[in-house]
PDB file of N, CA, C and O in Angstrom:
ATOM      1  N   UNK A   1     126.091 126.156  85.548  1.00  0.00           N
ATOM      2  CA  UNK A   1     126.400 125.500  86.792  1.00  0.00           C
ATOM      3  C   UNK A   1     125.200 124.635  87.190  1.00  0.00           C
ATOM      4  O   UNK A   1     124.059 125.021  86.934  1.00  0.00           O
ATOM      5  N   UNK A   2     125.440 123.451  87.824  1.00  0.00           N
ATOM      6  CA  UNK A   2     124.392 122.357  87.984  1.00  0.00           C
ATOM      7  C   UNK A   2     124.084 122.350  89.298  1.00  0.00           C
ATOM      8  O   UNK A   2     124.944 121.988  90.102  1.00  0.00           O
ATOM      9  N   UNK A   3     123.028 122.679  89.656  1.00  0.00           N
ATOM     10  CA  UNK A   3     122.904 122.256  91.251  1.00  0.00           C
ATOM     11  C   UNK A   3     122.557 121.034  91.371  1.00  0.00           C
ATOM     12  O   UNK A   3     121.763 120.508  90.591  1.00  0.00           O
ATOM     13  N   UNK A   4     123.218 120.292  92.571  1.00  0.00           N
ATOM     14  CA  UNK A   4     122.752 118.744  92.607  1.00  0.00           C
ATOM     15  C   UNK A   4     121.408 118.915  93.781  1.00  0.00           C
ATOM     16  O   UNK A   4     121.440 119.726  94.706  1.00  0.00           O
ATOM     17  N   UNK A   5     120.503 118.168  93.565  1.00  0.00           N
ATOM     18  CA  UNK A   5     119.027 117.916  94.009  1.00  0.00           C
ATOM     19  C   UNK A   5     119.459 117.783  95.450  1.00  0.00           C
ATOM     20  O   UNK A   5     120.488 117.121  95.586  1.00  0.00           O
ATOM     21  N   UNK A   6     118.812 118.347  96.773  1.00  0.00           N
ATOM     22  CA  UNK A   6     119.072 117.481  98.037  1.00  0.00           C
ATOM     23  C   UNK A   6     117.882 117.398  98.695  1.00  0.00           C
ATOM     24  O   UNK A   6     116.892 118.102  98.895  1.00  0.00           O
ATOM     25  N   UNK A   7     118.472 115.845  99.086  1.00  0.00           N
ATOM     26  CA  UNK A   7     117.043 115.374  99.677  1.00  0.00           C
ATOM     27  C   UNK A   7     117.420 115.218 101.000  1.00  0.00           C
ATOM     28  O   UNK A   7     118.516 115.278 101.559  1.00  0.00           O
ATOM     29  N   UNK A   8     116.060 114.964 101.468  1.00  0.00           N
ATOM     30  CA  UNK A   8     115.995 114.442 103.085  1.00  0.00           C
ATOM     31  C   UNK A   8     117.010 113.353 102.961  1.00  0.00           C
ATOM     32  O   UNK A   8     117.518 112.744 102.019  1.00  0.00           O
ATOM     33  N   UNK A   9     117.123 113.331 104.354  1.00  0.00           N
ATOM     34  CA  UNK A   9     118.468 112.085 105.141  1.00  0.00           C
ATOM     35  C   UNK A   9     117.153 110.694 105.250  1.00  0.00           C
ATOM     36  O   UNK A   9     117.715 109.599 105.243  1.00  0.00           O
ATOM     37  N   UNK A  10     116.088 110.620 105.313  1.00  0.00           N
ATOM     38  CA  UNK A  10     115.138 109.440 105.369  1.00  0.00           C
ATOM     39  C   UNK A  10     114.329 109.147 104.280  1.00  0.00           C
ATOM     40  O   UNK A  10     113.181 108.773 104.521  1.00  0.00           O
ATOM     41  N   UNK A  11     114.822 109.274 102.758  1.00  0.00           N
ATOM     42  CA  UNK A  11     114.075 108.879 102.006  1.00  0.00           C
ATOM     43  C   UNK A  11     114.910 107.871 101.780  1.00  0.00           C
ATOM     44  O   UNK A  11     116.137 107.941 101.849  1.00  0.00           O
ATOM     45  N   UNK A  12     114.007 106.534 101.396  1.00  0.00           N
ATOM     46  CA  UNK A  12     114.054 105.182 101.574  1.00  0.00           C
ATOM     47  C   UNK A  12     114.727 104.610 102.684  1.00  0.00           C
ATOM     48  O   UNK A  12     115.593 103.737 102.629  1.00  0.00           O
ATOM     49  N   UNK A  13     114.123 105.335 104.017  1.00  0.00           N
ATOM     50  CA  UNK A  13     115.234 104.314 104.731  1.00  0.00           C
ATOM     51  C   UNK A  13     114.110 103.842 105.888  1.00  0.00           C
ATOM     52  O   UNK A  13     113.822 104.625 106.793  1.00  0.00           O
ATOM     53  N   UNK A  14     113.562 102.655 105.811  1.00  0.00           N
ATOM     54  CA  UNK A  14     112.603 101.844 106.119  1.00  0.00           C
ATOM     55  C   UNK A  14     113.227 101.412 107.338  1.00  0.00           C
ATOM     56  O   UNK A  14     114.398 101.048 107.450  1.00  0.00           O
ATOM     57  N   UNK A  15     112.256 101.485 108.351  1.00  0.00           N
ATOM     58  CA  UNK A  15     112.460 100.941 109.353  1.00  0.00           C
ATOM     59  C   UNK A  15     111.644 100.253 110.345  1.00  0.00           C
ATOM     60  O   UNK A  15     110.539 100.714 110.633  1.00  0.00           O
ATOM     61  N   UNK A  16     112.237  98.838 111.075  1.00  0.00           N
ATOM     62  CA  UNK A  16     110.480  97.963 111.492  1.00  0.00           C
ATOM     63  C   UNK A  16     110.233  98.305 112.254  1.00  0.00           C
ATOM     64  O   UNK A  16     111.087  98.658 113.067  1.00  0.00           O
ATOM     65  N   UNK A  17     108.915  98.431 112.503  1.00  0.00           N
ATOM     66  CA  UNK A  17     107.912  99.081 113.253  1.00  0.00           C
ATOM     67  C   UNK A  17     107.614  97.643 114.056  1.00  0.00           C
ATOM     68  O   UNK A  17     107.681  98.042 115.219  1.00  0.00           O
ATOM     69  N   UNK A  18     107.372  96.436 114.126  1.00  0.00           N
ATOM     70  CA  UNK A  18     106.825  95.689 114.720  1.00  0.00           C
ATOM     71  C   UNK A  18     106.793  93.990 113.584  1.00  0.00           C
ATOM     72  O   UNK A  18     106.517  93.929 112.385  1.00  0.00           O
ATOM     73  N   UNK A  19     107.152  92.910 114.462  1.00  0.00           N
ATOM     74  CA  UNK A  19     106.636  91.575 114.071  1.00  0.00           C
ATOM     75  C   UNK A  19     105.881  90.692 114.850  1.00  0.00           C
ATOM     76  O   UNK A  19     106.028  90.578 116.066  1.00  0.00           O
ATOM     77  N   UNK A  20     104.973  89.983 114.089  1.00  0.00           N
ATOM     78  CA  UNK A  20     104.689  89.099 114.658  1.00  0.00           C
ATOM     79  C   UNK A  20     104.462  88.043 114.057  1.00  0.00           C
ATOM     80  O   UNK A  20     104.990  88.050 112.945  1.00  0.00           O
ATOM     81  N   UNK A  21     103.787  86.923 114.339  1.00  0.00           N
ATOM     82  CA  UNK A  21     103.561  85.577 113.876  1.00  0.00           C
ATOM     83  C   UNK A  21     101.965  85.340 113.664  1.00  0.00           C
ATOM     84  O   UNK A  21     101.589  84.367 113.010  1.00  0.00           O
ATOM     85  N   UNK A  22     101.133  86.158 114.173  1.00  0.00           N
ATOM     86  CA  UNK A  22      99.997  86.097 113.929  1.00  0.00           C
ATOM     87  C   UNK A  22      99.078  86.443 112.930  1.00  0.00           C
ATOM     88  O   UNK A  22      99.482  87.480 112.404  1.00  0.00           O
ATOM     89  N   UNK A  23      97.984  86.044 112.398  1.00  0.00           N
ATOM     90  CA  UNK A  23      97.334  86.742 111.072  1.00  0.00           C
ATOM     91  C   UNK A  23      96.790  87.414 111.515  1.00  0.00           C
ATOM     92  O   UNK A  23      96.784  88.522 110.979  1.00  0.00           O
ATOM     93  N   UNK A  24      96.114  87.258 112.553  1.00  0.00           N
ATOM     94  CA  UNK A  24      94.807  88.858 113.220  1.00  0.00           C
ATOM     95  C   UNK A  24      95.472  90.015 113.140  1.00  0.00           C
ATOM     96  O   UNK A  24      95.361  91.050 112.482  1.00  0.00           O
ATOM     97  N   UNK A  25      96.452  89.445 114.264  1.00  0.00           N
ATOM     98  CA  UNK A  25      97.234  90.492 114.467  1.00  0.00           C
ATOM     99  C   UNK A  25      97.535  91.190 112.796  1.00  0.00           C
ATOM    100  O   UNK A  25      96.703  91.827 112.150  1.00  0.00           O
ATOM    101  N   UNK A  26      98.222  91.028 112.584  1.00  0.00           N
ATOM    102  CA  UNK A  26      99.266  91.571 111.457  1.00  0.00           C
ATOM    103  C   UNK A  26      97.616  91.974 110.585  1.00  0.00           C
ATOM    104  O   UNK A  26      97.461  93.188 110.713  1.00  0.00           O
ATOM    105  N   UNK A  27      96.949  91.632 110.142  1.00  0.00           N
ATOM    106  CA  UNK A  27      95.364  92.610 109.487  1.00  0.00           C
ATOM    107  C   UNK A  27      94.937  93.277 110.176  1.00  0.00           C
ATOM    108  O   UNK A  27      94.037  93.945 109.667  1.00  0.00           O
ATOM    109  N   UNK A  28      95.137  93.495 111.268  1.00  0.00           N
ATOM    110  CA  UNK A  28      95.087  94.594 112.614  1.00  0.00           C
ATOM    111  C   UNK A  28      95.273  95.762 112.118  1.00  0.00           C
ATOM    112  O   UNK A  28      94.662  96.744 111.697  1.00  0.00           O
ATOM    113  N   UNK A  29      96.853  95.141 112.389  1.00  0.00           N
ATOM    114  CA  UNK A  29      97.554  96.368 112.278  1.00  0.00           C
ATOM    115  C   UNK A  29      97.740  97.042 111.163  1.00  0.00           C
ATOM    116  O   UNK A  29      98.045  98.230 111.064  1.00  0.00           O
ATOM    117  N   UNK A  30      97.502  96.063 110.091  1.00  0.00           N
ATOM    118  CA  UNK A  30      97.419  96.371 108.218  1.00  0.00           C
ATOM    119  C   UNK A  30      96.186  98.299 108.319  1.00  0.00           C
ATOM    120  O   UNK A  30      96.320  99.485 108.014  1.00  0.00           O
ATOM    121  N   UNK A  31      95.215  97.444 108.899  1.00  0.00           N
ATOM    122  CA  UNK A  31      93.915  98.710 108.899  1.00  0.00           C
ATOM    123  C   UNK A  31      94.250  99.184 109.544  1.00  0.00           C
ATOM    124  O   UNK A  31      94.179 100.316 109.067  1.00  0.00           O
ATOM    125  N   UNK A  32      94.844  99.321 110.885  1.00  0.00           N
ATOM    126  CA  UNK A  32      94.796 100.308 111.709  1.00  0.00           C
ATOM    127  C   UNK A  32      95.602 101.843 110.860  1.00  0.00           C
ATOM    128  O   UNK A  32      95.185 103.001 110.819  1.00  0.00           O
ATOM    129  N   UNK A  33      97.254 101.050 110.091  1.00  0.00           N
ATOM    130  CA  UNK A  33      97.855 101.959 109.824  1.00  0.00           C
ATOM    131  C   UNK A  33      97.286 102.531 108.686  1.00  0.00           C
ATOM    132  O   UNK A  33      97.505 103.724 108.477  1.00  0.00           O
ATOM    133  N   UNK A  34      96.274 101.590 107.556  1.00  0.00           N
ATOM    134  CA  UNK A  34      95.432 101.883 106.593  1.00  0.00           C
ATOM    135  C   UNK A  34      94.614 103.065 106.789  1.00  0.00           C
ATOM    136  O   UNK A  34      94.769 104.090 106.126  1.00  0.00           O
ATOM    137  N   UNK A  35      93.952 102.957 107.481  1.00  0.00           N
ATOM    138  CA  UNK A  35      92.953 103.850 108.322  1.00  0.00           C
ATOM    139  C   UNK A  35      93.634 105.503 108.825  1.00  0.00           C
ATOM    140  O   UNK A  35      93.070 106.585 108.658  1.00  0.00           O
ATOM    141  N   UNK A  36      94.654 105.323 109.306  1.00  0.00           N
ATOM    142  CA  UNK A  36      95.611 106.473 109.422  1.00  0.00           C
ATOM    143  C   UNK A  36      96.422 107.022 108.053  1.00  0.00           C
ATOM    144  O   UNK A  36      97.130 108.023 108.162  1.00  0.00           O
ATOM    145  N   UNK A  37      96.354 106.658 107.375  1.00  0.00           N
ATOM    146  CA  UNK A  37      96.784 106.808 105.959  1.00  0.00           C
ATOM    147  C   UNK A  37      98.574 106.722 106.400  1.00  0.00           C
ATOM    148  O   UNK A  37      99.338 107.687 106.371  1.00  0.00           O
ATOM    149  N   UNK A  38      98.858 105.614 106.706  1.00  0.00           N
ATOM    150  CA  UNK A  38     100.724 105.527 107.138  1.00  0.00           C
ATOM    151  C   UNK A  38     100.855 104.568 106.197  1.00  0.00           C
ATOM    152  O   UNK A  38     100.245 103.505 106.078  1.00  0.00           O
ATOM    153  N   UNK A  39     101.787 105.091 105.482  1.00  0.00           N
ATOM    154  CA  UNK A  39     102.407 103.884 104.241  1.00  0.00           C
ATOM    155  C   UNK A  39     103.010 103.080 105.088  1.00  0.00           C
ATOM    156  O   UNK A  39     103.394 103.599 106.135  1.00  0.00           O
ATOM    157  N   UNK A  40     103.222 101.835 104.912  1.00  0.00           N
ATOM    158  CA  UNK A  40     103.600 100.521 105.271  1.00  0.00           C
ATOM    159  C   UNK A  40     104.134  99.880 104.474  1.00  0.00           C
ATOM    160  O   UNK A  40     103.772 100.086 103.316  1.00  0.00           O
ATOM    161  N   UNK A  41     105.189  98.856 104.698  1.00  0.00           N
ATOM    162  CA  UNK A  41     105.081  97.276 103.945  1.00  0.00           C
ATOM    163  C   UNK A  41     104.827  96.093 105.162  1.00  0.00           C
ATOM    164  O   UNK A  41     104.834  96.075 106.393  1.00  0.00           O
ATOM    165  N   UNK A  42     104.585  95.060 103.986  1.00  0.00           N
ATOM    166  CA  UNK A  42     104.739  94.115 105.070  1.00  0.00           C
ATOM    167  C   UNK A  42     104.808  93.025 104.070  1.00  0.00           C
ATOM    168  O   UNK A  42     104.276  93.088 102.962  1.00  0.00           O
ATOM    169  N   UNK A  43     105.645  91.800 104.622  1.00  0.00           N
ATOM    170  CA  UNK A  43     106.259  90.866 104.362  1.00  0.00           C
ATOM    171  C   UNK A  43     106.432  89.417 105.206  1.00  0.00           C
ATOM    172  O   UNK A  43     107.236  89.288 106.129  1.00  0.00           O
ATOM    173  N   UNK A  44     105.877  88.757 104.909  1.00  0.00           N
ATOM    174  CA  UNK A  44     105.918  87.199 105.632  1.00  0.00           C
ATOM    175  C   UNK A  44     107.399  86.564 105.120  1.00  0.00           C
ATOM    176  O   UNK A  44     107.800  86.370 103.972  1.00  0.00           O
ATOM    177  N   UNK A  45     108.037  86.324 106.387  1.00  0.00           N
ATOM    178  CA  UNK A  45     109.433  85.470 105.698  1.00  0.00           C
ATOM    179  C   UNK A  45     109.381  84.290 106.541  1.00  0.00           C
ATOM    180  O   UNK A  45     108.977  84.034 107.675  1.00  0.00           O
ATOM    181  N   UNK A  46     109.975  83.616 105.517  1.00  0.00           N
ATOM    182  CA  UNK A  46     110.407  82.339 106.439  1.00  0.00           C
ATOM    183  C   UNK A  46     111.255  81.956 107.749  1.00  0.00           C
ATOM    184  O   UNK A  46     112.276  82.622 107.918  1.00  0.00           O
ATOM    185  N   UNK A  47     111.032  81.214 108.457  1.00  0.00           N
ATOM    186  CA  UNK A  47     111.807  81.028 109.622  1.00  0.00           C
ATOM    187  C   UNK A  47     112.290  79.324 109.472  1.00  0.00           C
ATOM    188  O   UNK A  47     111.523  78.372 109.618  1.00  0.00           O
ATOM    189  N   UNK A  48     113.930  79.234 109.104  1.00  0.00           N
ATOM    190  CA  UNK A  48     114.286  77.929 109.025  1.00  0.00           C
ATOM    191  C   UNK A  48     113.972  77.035 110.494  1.00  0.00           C
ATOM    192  O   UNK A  48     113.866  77.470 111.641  1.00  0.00           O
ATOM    193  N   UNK A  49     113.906  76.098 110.156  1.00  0.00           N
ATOM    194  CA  UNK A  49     112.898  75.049 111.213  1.00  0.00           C
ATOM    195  C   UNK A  49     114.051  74.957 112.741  1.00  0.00           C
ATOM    196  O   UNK A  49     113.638  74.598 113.844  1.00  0.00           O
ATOM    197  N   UNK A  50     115.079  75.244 112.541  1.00  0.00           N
ATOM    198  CA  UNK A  50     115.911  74.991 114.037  1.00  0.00           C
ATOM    199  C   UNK A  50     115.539  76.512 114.606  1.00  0.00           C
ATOM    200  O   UNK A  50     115.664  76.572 115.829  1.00  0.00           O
ATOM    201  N   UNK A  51     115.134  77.681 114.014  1.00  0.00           N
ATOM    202  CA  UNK A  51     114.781  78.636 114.813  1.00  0.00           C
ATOM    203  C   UNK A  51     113.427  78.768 115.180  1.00  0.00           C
ATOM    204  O   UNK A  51     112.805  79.676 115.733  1.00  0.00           O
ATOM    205  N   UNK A  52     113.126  77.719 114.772  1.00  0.00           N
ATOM    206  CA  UNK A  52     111.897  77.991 115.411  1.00  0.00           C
ATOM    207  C   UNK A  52     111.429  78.100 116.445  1.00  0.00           C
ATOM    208  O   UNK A  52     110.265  78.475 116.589  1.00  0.00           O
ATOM    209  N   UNK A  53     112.382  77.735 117.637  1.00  0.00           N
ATOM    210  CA  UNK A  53     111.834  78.039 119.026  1.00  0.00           C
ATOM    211  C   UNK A  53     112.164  79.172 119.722  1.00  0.00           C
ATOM    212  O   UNK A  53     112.257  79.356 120.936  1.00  0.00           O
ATOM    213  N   UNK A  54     112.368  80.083 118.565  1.00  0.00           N
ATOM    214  CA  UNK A  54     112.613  81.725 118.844  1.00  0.00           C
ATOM    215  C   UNK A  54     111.434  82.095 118.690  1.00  0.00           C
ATOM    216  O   UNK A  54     111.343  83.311 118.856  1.00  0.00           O
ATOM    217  N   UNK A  55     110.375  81.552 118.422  1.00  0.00           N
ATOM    218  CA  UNK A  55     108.886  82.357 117.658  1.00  0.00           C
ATOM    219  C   UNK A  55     107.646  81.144 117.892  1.00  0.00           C
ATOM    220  O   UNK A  55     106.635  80.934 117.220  1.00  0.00           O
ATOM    221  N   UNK A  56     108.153  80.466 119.096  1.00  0.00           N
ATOM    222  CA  UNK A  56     107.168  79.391 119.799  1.00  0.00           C
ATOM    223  C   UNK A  56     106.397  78.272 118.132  1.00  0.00           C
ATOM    224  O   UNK A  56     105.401  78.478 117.439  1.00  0.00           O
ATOM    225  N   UNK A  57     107.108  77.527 118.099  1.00  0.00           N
ATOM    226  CA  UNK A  57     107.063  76.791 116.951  1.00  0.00           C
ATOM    227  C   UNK A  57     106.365  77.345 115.218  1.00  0.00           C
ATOM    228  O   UNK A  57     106.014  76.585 114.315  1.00  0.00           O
ATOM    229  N   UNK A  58     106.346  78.634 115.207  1.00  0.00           N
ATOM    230  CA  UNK A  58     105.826  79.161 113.758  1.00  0.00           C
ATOM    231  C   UNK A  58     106.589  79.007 112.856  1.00  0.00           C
ATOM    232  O   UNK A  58     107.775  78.960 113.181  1.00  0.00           O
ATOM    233  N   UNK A  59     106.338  78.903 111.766  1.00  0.00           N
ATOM    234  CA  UNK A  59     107.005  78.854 110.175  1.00  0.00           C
ATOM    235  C   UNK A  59     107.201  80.284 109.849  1.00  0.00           C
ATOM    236  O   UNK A  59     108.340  80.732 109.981  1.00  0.00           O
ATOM    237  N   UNK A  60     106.373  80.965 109.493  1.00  0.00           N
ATOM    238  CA  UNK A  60     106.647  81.913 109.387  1.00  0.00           C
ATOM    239  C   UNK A  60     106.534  83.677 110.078  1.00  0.00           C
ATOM    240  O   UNK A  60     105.452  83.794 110.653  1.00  0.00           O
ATOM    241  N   UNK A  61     107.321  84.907 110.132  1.00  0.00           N
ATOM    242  CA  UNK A  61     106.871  85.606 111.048  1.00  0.00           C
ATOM    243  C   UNK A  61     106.360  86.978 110.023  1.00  0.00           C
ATOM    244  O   UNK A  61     106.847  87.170 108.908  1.00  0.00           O
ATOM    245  N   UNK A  62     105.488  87.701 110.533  1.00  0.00           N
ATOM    246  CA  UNK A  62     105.297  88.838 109.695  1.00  0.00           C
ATOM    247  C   UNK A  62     106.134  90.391 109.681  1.00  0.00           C
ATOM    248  O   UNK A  62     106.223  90.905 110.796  1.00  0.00           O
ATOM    249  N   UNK A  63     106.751  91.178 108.516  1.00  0.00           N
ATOM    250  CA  UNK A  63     107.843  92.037 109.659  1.00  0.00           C
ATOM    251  C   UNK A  63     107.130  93.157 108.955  1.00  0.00           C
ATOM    252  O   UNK A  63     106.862  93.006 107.763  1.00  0.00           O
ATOM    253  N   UNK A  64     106.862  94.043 109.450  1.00  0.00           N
ATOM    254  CA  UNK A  64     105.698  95.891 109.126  1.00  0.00           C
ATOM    255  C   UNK A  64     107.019  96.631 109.022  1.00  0.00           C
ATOM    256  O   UNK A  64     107.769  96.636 109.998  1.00  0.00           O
ATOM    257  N   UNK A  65     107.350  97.254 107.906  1.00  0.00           N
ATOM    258  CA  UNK A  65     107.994  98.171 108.005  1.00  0.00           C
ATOM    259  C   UNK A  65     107.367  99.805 107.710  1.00  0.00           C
ATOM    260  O   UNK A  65     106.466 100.001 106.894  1.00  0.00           O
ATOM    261  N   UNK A  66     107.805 100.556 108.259  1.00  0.00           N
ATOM    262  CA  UNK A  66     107.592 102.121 107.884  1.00  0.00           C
ATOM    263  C   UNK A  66     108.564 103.070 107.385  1.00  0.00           C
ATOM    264  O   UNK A  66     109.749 102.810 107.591  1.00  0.00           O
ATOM    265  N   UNK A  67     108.269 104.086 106.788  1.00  0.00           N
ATOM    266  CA  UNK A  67     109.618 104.977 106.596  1.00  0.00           C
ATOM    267  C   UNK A  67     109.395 105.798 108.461  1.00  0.00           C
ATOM    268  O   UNK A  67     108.582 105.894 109.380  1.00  0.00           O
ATOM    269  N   UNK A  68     110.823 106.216 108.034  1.00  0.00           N
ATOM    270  CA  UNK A  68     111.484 106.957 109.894  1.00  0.00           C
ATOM    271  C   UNK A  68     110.659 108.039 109.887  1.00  0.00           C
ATOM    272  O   UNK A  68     110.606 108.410 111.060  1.00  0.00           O
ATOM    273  N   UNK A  69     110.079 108.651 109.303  1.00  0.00           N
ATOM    274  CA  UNK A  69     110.004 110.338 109.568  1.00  0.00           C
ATOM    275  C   UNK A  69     108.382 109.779 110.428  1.00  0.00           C
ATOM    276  O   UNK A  69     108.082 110.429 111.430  1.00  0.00           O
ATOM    277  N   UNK A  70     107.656 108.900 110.109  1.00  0.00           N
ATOM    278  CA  UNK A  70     106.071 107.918 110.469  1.00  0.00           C
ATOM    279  C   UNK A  70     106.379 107.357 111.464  1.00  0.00           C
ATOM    280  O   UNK A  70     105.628 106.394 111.613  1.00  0.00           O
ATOM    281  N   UNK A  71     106.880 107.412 112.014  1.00  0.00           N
ATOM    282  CA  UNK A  71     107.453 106.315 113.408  1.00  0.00           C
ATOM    283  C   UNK A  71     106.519 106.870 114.317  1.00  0.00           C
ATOM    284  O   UNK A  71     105.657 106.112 114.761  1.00  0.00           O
ATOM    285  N   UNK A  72     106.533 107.955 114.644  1.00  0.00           N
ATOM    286  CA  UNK A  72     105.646 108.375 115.641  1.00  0.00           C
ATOM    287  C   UNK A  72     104.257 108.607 115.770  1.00  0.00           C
ATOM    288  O   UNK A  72     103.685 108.859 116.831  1.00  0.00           O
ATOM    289  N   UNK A  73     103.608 108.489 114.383  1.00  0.00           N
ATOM    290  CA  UNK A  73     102.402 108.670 113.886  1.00  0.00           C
ATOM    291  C   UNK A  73     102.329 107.188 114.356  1.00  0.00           C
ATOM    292  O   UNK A  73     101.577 107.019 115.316  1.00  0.00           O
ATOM    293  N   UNK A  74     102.933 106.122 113.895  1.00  0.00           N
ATOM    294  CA  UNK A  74     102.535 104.799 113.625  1.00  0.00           C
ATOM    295  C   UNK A  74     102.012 104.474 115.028  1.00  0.00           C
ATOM    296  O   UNK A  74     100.874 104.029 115.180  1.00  0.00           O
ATOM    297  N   UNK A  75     102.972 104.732 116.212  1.00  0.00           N
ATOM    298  CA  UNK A  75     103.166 104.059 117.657  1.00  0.00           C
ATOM    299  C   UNK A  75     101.906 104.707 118.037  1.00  0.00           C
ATOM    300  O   UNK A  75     101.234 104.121 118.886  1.00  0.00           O
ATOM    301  N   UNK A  76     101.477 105.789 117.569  1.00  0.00           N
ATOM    302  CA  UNK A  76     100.350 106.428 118.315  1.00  0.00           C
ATOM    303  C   UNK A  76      99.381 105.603 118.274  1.00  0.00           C
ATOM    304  O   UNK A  76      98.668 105.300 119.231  1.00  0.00           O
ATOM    305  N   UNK A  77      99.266 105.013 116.679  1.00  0.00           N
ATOM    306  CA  UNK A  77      98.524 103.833 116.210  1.00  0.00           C
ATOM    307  C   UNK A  77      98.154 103.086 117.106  1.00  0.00           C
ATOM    308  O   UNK A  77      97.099 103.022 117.735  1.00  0.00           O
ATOM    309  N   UNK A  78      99.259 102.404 117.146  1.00  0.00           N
ATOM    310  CA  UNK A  78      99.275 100.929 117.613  1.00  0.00           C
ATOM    311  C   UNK A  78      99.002 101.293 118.808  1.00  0.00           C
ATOM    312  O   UNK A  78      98.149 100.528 119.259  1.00  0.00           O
ATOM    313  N   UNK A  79      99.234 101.912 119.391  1.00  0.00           N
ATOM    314  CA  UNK A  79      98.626 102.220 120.767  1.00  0.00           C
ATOM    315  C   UNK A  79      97.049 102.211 120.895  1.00  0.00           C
ATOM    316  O   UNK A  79      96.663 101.633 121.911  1.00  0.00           O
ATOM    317  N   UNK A  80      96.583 102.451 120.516  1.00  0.00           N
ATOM    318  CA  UNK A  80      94.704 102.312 119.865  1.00  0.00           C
ATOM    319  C   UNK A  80      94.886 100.849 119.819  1.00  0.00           C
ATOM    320  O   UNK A  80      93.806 100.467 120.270  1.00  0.00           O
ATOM    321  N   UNK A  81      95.478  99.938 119.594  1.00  0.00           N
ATOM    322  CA  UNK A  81      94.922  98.789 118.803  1.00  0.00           C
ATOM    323  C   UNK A  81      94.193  98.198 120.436  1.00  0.00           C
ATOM    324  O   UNK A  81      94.321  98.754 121.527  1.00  0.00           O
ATOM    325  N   UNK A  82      93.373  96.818 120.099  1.00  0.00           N
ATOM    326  CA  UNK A  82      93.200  96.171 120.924  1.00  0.00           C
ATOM    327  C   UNK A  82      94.040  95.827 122.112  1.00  0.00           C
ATOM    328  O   UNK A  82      95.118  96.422 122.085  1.00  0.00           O
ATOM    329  N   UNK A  83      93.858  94.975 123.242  1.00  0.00           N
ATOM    330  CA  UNK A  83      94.897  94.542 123.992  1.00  0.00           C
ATOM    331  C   UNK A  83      95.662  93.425 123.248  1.00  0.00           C
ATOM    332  O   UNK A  83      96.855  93.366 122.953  1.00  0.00           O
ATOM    333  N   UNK A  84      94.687  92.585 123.033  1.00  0.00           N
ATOM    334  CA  UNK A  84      94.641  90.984 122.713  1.00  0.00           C
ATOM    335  C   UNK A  84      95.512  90.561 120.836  1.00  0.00           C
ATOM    336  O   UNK A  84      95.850  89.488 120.335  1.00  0.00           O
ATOM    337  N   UNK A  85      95.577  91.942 120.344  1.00  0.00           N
ATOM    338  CA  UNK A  85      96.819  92.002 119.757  1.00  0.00           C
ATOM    339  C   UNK A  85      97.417  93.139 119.696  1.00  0.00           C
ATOM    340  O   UNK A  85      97.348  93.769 118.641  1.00  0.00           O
ATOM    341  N   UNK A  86      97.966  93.539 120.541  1.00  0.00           N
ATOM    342  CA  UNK A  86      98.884  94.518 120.708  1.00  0.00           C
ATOM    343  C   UNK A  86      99.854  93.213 121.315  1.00  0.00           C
ATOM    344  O   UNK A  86     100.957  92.963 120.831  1.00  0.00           O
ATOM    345  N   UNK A  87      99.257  92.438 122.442  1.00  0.00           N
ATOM    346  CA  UNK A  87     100.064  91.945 123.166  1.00  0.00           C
ATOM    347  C   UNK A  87     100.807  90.672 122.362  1.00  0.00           C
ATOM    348  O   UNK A  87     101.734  90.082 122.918  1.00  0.00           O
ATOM    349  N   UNK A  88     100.348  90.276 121.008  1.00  0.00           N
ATOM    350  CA  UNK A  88     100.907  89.427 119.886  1.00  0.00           C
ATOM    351  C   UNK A  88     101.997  90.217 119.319  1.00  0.00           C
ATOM    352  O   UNK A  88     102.975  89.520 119.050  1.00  0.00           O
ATOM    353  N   UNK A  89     102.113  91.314 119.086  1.00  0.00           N
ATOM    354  CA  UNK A  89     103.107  92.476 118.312  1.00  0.00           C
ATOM    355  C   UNK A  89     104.464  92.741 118.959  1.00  0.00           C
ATOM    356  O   UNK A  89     104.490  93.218 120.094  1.00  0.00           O
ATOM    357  N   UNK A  90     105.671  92.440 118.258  1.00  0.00           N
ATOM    358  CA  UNK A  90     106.925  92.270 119.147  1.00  0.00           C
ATOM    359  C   UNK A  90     107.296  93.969 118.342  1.00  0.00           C
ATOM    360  O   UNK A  90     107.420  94.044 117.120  1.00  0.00           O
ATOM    361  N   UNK A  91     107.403  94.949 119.060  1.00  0.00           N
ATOM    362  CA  UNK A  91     107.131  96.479 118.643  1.00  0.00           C
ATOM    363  C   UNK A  91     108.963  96.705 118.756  1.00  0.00           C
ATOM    364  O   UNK A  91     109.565  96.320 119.759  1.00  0.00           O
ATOM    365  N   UNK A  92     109.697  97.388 117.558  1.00  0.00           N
ATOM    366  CA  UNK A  92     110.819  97.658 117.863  1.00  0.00           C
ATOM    367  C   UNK A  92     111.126  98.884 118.164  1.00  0.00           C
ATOM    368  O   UNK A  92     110.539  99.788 117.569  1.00  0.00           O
ATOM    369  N   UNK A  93     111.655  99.046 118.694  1.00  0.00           N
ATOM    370  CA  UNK A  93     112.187 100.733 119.145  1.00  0.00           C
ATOM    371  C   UNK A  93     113.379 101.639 119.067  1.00  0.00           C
ATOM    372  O   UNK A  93     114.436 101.461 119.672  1.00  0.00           O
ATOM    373  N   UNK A  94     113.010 102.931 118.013  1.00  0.00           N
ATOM    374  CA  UNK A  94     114.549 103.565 117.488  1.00  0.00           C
ATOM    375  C   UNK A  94     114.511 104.647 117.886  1.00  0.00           C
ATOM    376  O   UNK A  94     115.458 105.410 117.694  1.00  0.00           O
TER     377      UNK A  94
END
């Protein structure tokens, strides 16, 4: 008889923690979560040129993702960070 493997309900299921458009910012927050040892990604995507006045004329925006079970480790984070980019960081909330 085979038992099938069971896993957690949150492995691979990535979720964003925060974007922004800034470089400080976003190496900020790179170390901050570095520093806390919180796995991350992060990814620069493009923003086609008619949306751009969703993101005050930028090309591109930066998007941090985390796995779910880190969510709360992360925010603790970012809460530490500076003012002056915290207040660059569009923070999502689940």
């Amino acid at each position: 008889m085979k038992k099938r493997i069971r896993c957690d309900k949150n492995i691979n299921k990535d979720v964003v923690l925060c974007e922004t458009t800034n470089h400080r910012a976003s190496n900020c927050t790179s170390k901050a979560l570095l520093k806390d040892s919180i796995s991350f990604s992060k990814r620069w995507k493009h923003i086609p040129f008619f949306r751009r006045d969703d993101y005050n004329g930028a090309s591109e925006v930066c998007v941090i993702k985390i796995n779910r079970n880190e969510y709360t480790k992360a925010r603790r984070c970012l809460d530490g960070l500076e003012s002056i980019y915290k207040e660059r960081l569009l923070l999502n909330i689940i």
